[in-house]
C-alpha positions in Angstrom: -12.2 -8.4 -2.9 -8.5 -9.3 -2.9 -5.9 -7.9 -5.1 -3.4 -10.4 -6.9 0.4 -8.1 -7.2 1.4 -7.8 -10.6 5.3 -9.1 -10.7 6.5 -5.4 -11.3 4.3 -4.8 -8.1 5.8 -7.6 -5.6 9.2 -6.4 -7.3 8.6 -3.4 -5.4 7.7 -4.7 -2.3 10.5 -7.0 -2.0 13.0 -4.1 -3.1 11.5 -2.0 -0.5 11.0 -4.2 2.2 14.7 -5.1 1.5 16.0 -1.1 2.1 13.4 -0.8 4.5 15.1 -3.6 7.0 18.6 -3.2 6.1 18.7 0.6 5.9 16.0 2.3 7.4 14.8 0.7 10.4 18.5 1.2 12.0 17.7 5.0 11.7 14.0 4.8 12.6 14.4 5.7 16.6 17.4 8.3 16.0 14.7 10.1 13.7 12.2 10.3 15.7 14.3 11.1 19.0 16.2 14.1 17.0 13.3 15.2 15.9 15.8 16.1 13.0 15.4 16.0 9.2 16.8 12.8 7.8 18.9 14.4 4.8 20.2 10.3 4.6 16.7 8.9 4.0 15.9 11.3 1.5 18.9 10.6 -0.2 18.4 7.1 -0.2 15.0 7.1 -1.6 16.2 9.5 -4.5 19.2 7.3 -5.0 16.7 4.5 -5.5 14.4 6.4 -7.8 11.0 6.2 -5.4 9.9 9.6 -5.9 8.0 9.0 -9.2 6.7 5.4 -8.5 3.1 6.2 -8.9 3.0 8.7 -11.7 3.0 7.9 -15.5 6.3 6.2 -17.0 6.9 9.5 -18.9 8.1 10.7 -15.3 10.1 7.6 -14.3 7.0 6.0 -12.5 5.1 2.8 -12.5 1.6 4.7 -13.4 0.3 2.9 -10.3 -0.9 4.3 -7.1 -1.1 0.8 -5.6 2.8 0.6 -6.1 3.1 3.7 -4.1 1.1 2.2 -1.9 3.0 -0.7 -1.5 6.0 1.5 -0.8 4.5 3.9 1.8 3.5 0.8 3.7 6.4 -1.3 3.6 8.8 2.0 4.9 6.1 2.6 7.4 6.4 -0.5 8.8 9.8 0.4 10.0 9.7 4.1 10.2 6.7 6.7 9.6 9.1 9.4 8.9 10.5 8.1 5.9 7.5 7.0 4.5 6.6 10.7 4.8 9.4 11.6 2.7 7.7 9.8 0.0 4.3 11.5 0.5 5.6 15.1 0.5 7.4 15.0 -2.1 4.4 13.5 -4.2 1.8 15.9 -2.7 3.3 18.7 -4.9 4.1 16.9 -7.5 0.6 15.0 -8.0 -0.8 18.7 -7.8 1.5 20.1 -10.6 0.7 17.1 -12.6 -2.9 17.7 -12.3 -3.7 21.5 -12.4 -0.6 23.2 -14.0 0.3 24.5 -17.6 2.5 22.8 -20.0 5.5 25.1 -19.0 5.2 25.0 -15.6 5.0 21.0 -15.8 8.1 21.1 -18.0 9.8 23.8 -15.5 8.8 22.0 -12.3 8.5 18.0 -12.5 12.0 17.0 -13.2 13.2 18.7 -10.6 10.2 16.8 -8.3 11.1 13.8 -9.8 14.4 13.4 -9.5 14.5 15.1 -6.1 16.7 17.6 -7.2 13.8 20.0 -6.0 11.6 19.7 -2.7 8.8 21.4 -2.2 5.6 21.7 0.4 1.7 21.8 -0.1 -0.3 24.8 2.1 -3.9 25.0 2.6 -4.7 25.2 6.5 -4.8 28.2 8.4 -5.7 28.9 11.9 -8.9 29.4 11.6 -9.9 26.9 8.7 -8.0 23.4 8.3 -10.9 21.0 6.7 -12.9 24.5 5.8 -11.4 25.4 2.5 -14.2 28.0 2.3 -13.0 30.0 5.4 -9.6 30.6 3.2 -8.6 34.1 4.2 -5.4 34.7 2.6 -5.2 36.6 -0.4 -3.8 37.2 -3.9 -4.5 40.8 -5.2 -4.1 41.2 -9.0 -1.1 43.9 -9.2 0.0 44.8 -12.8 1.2 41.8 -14.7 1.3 39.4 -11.8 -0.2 39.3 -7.9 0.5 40.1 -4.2 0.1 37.6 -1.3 -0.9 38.4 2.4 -1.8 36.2 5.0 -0.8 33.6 6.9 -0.9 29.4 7.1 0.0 26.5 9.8 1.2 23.7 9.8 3.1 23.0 6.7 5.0 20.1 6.2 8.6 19.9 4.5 7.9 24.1 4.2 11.4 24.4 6.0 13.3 22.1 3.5 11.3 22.8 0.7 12.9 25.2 -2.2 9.1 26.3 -3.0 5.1 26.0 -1.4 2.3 25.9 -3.3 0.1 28.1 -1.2 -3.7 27.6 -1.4 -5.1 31.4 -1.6 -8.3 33.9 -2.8 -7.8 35.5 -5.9 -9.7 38.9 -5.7 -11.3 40.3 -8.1 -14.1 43.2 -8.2 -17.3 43.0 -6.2 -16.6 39.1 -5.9 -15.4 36.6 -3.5 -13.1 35.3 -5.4 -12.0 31.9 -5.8 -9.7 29.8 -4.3 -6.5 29.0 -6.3 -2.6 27.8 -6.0 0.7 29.6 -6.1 4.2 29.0 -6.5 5.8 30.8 -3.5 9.5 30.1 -3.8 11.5 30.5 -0.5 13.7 33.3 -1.3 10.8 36.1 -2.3 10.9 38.7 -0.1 8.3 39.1 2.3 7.9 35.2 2.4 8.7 34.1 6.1 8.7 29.8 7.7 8.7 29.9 11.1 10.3 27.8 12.9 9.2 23.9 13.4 6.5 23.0 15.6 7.3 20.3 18.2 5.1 17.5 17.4 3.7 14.3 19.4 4.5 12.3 16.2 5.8 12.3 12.9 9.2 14.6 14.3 11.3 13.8 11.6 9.6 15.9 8.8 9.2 19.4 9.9 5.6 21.2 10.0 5.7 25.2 10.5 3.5 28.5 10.0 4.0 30.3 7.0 3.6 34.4 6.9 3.3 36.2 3.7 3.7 40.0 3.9 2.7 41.8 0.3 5.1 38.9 -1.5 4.9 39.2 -5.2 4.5 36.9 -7.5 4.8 37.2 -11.1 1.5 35.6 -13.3 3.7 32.4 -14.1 3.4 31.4 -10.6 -0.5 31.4 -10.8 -1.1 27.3 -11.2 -2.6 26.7 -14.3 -3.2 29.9 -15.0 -6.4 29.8 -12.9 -8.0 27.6 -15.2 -9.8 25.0 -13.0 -7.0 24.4 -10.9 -8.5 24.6 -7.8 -11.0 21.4 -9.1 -8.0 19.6 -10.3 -6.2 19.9 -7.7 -9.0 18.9 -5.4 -9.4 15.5 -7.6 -5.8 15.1 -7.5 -6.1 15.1 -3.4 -8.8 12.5 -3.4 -7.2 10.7 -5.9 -3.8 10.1 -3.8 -6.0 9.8 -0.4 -4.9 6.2 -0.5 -1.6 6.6 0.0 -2.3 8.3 3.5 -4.3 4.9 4.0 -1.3 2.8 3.3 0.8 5.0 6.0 -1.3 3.7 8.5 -1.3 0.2 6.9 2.5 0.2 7.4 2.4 1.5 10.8 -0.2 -1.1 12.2 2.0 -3.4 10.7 4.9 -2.6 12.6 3.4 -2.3 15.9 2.3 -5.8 15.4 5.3 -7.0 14.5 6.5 -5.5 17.5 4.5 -7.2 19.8 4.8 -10.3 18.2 8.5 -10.1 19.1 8.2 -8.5 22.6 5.5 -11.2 23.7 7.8 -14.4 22.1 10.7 -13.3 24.1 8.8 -11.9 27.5 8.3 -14.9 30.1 5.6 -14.6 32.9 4.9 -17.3 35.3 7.6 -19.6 34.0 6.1 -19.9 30.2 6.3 -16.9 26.9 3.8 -14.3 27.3 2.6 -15.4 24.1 1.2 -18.5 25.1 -1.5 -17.1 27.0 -4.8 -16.8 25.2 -5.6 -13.3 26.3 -2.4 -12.0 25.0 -3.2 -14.6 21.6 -6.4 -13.1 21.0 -5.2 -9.7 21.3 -3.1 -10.5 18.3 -5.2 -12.3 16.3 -7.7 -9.3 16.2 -4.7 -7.6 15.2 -4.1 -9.6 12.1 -7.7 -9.6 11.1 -8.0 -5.6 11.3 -4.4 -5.1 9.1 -5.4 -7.2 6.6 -9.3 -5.6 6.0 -7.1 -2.0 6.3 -5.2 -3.8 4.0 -7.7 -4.7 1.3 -9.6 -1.4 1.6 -6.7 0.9 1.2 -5.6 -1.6 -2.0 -9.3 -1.3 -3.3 -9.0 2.5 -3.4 -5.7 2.6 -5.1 -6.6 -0.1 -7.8 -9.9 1.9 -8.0 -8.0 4.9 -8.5 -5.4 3.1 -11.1 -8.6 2.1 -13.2 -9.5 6.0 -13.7 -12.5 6.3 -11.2 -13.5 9.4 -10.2 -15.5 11.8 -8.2 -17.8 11.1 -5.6 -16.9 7.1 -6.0 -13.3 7.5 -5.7 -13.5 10.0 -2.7 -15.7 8.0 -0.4 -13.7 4.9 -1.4 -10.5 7.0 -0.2 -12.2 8.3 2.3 -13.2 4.8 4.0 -9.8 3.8 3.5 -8.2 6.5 5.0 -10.4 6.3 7.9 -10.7 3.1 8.5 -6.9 2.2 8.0 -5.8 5.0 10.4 -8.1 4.2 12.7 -7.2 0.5 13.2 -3.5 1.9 13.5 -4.2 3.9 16.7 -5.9 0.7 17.6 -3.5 -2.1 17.0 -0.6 0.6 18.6 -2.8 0.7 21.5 -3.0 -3.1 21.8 0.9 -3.4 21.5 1.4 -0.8 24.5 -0.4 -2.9 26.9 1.4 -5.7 25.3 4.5 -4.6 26.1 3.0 -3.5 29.6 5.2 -0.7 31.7 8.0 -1.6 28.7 5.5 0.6 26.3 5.2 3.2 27.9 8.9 3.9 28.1 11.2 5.4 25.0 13.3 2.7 25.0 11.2 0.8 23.6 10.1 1.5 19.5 6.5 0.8 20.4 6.1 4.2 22.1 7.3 5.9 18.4 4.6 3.8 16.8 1.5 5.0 19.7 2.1 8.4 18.5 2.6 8.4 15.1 -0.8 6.4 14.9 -2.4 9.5 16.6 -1.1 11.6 13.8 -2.1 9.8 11.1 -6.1 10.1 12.5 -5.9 13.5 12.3 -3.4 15.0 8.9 -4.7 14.7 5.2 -8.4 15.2 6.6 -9.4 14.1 10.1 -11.3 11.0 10.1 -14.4 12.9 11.0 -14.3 14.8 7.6 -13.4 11.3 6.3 -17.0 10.2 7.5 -18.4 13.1 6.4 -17.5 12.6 2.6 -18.9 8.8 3.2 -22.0 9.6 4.6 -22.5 12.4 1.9 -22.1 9.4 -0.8 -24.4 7.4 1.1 -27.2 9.4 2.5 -26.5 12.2 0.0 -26.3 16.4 0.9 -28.7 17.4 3.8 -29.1 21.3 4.1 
């Protein structure tokens, strides 16, 4: 199946692809190397009005995922990091969107929208990342609102972010108690980000472990009440799956287009690397994997555009995800031996690329969960 761009969608891709080369790319290996938040990029992609592209045109958006999509990949095919920028900033606001009340959707998304507001999405904890059932942090009922206590990891954008939506137990008597959200903004008291983690990949957006020590929360900051919006939020997850799939899409991309370059100019033996077959062949497979990647993670986003749902829409995501971030750690592999002892070497972008692949196989859901949620579709529960 191949998907035909509307004109609003190749709009998009050519604006982006435009910023992308003229703007970000010249930043890209600075990022990374820092390790440092780039205030620039995010300025620039609020400046151009990015941060609402898939949601409804009430918002500002397109209403399509696939033109997020189209986005994500083209600024990941110059720079992972910025593409990130994109994806935490619609992480909290997709989740808003979906499981919150009409106030706290009228208090929250302009601020999301605009990017006058930042904010971070926390579920994974040291002891359960995938497991959302092994949840251990708490929300005690206390008088008209709650307390929190416990502890997360790895939290992107927590360190910029002027709130976290914190994925936590609500007790209640003689039950388990289920799993909801809260709004944890970062001045409560009691509320502590640590400080970054250093990370193989994806440096420029920082990840850090969050510690909440009796903070209180008033019942506003409850999401949705605790009316099914642990479900909703859930759907909402699966639902923008694709966009993690287009990440990887971009990043392939690039490291193709890097060794493209790299083998064109590089002379062995008196003629171009890039007349030899070996090296040909390499690239070809390339080309052939990006583009299925390609197609899947567009299926998943139309499919998600045309209101599917549930178990077809998450294993559709799922294989996309999977796949897509899969064949990026694959074709940044290729490139590396391309580019021979030149890869392995920071000087060269193709080193940024090999480890950012590696992140994207394992954030949003390692790609063994991923299989997991196909295989369930296809073979069905086994107990």
């Amino acid at each position: 199946m191949t998907f035909a761009l509307s004109s609003e969608q190749e709009a998009v891709r050519d604006l982006v692809r435009r910023i992308a080369r003229e703007r970000v790319a010249p930043r890209a290996a600075e990022i990374d190397a820092s390790g440092e938040y780039p205030q620039d990029m995010f300025d620039l992609l609020r400046e151009v009005g990015l941060f609402t592209l898939p949601y409804p045109s009430e918002h500002g958006g397109s209403g399509s995922l696939l033109s997020g999509c189209i986005a994500v990949e083209e600024l990941g095919r110059v720079c992972y990091n910025t593409a990130y920028l994109l994806v935490v900033q619609w992480v909290p606001l997709g989740t808003i969107m979906a499981g919150g009340t009409p106030e706290q959707k009228a208090r929250l998304l302009p601020g999301l929208a605009s990017g006058a507001t930042r904010a971070a999405f926390s579920l994974t904890e040291p002891q359960s990342g995938s497991d959302v059932a092994g949840i251990r942090t708490r929300a005690r009922p206390d008088g008209d609102g709650f307390v929190l206590n416990g502890a997360k990891i790895w939290c992107t954008n927590a360190a910029v972010s002027d709130f976290v939506l914190v994925g936590a137990r609500l007790e209640r008597p003689d039950e388990r108690g289920d799993v909801n959200f809260f709004m944890v903004e970062r001045d409560r008291p009691g509320f502590r980000i640590e400080r970054k983690e250093e990370k193989m990949g994806a440096r420029g957006v920082p990840s850090s472990a969050l510690f909440f020590d009796d903070v209180k929360l008033p019942k506003e900051n409850l999401l949705g009440g605790g009316a099914g919006g642990f479900r909703s939020v859930m759907e909402a997850l699966n639902r923008s799956r694709p966009i993690i799939a287009a990440r990887a899409v971009g990043l392939a991309q690039g490291a193709m287009d890097h060794a493209i370059g790299f083998a064109r100019d590089r002379r062995a033996f008196g003629i171009s690397v890039a007349s030899y077959q070996g090296i040909r062949w390499m690239i070809a497979d390339m080309a052939i994997q990006i583009q299925a990647a390609r197609q899947l993670t567009y299926a998943a986003a139309a499919a998600a555009d045309a209101g599917k749902s549930g178990g077809e829409l998450a294993a559709l995501a799922a294989s996309a995800k999977c796949f897509a971030s899969d064949v990026a750690m694959k074709v940044a592999t290729d490139a590396v031996q391309i580019f021979g002892a030149s890869g392995i070497s920071n000087d060269f972008p193709i080193n940024r690329y090999f480890r950012d692949a590696k992140v994207v196989q394992i954030i949003e859901g390692t790609n063994q969960i991923q299989r997991n949620i196909v295989a369930r579709d296809v073979i069905g529960r086994m107990e």
